[in-house]
Backbone as CSV, one residue per row, in Angstrom:
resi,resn,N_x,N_y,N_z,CA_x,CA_y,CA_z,C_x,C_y,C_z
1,UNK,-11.104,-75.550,123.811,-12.354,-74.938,124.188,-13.058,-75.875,125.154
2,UNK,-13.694,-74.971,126.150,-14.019,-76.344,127.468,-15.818,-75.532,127.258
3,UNK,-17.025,-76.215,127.370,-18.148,-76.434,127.087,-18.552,-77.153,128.385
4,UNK,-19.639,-76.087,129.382,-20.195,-76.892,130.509,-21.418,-77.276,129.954
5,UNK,-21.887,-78.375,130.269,-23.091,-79.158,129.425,-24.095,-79.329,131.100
6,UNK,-25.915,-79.189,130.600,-26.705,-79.963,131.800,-25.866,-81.768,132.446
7,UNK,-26.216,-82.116,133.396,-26.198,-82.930,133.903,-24.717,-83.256,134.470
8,UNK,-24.092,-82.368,135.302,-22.559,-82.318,135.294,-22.007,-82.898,134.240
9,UNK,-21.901,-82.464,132.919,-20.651,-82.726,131.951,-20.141,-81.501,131.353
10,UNK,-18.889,-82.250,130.715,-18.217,-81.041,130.140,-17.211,-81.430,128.684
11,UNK,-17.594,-81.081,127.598,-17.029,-81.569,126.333,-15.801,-80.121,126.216
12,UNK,-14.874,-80.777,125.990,-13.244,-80.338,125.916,-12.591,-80.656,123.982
13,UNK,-12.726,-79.557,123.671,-12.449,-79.539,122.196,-11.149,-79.295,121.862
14,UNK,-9.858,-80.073,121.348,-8.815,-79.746,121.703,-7.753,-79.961,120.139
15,UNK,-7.204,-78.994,119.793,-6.351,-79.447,118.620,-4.650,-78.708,118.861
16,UNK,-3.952,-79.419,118.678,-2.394,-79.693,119.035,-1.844,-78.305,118.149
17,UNK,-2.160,-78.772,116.637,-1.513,-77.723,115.460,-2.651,-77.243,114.901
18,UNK,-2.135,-76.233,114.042,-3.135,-75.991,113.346,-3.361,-77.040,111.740
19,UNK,-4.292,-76.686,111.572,-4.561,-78.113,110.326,-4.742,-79.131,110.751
20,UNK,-4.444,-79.599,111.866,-4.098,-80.921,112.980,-6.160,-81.305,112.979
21,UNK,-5.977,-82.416,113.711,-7.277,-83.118,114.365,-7.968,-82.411,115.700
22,UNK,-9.325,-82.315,115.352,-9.525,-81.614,116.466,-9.967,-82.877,117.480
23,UNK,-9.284,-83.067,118.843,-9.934,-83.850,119.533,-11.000,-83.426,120.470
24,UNK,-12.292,-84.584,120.694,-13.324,-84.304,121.194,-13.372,-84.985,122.724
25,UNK,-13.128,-84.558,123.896,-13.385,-85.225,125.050,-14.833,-85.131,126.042
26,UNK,-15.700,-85.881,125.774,-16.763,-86.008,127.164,-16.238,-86.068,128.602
27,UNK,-16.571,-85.530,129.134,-16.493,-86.074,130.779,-17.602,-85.538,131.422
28,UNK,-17.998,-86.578,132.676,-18.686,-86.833,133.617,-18.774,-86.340,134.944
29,UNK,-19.636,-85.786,135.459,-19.253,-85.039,136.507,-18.711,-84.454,137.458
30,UNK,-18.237,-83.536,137.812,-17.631,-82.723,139.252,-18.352,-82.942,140.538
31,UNK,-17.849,-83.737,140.996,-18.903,-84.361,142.468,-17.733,-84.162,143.648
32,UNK,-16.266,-83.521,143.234,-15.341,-83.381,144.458,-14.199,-84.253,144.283
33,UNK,-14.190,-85.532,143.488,-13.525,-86.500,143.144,-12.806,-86.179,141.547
34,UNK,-12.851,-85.208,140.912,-12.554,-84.566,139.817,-13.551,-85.407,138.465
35,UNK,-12.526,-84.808,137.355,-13.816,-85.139,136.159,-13.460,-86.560,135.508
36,UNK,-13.958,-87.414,135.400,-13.754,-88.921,134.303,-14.402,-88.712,133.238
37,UNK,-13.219,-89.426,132.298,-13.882,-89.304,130.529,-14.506,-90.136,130.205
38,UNK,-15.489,-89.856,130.178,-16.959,-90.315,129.050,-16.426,-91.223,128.176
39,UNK,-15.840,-90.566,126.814,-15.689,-90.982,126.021,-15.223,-89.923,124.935
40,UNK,-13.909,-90.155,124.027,-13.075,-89.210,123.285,-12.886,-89.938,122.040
41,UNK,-12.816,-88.628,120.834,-12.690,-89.533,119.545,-12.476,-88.014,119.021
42,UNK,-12.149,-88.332,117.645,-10.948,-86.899,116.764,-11.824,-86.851,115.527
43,UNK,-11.690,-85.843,115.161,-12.457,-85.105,113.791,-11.650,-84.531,113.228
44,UNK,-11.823,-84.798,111.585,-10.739,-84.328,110.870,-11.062,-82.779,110.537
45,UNK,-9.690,-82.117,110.202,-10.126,-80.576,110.497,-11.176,-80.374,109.311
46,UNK,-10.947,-81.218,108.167,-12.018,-80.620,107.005,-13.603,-80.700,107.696
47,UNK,-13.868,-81.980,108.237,-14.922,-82.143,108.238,-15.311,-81.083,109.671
48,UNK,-14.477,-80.885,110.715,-14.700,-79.711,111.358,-15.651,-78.395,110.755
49,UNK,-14.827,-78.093,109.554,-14.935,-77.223,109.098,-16.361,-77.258,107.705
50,UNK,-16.796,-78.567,107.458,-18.160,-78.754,107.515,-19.503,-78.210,107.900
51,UNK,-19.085,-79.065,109.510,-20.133,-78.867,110.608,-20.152,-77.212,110.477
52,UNK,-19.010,-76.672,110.695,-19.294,-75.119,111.324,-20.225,-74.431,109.852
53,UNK,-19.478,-75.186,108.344,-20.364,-74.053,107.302,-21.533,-75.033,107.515
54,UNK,-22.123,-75.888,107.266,-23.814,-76.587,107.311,-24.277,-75.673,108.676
55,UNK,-23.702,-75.684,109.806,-24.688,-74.739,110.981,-24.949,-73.084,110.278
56,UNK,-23.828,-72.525,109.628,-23.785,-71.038,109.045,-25.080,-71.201,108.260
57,UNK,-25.002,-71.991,107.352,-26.003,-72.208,106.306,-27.193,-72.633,106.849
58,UNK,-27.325,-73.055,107.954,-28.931,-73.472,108.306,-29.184,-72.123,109.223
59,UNK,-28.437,-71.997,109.670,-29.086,-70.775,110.326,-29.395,-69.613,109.271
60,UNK,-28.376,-69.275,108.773,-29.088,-68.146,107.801,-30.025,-68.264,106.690
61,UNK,-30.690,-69.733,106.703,-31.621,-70.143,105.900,-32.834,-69.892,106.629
62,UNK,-32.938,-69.564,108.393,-33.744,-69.514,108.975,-34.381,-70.740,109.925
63,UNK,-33.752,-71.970,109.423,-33.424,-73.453,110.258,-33.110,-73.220,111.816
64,UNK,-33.582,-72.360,112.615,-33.220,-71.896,113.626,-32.869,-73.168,114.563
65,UNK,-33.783,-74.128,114.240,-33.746,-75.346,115.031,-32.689,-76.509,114.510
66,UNK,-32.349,-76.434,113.913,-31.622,-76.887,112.917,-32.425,-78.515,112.430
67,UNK,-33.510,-78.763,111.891,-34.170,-79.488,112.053,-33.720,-80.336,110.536
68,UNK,-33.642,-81.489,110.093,-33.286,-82.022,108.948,-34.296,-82.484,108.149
């Protein structure tokens, strides 16, 4: 999954298998010279799968902002 972000970036969400690690890539702007990585690091699929139920659950709690 490729994610265009403000300030020319673009986070690249990437997993090999399924069950596998999802890897996370930053990169830095499109200026003509192509994109350089920020900075990349891997999430385990459970805790993937965390993040996505805590966002389900704050949103349908009405946490629109997701504020802590």
């Amino acid at each position: 999954m490729e994610f265009m972000l403000e300030k020319g970036k673009k986070l690249v969400l990437e997993q090999e298998r399924p069950n596998g690690l999802v890897t996370v890539t930053s990169f830095l702007g499109s200026d003509g010279t192509g994109w350089k990585c920020e900075k990349q690091y891997a999430i385990a699929p459970w805790d993937f799968i965390t993040m996505i139920n805590w966002y389900k659950a704050q949103s349908q709690s009405g946490n629109i902002t997701l504020a802590f």
